[in-house]
C-alpha positions in Angstrom: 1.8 -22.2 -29.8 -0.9 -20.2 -27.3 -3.4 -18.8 -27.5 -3.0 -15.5 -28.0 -4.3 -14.1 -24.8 -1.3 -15.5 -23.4 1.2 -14.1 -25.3 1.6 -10.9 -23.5 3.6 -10.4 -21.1 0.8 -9.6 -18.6 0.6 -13.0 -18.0 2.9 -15.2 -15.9 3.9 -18.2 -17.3 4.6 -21.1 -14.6 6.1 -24.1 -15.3 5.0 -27.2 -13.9 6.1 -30.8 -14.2 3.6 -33.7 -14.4 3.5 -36.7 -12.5 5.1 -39.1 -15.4 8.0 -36.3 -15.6 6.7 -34.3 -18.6 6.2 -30.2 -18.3 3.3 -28.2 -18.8 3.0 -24.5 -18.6 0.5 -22.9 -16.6 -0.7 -19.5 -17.8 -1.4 -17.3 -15.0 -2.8 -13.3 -15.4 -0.7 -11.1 -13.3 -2.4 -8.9 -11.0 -2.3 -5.3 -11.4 -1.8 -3.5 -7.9 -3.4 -0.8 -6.4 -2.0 3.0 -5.9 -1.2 3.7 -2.5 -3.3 6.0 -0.9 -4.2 8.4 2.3 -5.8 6.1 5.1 -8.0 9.5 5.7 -8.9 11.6 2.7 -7.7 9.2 -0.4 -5.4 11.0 -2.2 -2.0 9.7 -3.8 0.7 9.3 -1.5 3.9 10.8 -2.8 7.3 9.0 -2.9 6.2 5.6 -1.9 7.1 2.5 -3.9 6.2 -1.1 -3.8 9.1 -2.1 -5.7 11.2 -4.8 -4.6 14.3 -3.6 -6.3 14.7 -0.4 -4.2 16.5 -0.4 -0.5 13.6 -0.1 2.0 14.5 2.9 3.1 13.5 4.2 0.0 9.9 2.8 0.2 8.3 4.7 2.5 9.0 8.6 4.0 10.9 8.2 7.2 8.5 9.8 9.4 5.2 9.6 11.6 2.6 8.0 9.6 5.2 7.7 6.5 3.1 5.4 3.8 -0.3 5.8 5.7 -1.3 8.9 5.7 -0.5 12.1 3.1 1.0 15.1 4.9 -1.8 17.1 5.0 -3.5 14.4 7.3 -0.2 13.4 9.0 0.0 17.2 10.4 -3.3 17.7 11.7 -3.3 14.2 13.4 -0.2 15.1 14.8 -1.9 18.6 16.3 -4.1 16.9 17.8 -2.7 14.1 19.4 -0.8 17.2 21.4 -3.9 18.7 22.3 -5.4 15.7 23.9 -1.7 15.2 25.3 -2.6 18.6 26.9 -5.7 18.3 27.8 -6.7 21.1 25.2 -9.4 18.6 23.9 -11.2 15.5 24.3 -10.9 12.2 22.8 -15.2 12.4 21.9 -14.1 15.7 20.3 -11.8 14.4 17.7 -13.7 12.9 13.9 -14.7 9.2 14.4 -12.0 8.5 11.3 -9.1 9.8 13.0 -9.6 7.9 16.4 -7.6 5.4 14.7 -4.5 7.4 14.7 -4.7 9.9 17.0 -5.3 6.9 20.0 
């Protein structure tokens, strides 16, 4: 019987055979993953899954920036890579955290 930490499910079990032929299991912890989240301001990003189940498609929006950036953000780095497309504005006027995108 294990111990019982590793009776949840929260933790992998791996099973692994031993020179002379015998099995062991190997209790691993499985890792909790992170929230997605806005490259820019940190917020939540909406509609995208790490799940391996669902088509790809579904993973991510389909659009400029689509699982990087939150459409707030997505927007006004969009505006403004027009305006140095235009020669409305400089590239030293844009926010060191956004060079990264708007480039």
């Amino acid at each position: 019987m294990p111990v019982p930490k590793n009776r949840s499910n929260s933790v992998r079990k791996i099973h692994k055979r031993t020179p002379k032929g015998g099995k062991t299991i190997h209790y691993v912890r499985r890792v909790k993953g992170n929230k997605h989240a806005c490259g820019l301001c940190g917020c939540h990003l909406q509609g995208v899954h790490s799940s391996r189940k669902l088509p790809r498609s579904a993973r991510a929006p389909n659009r400029k920036y689509g699982g990087n950036l939150c459409t707030a953000c997505s927007s006004r780095v969009l505006v403004l890579r027009s305006r140095l497309k235009e020669g409305a504005i400089k590239l030293t006027d844009v926010d060191v955290i956004m060079l990264r995108y708007v480039k």
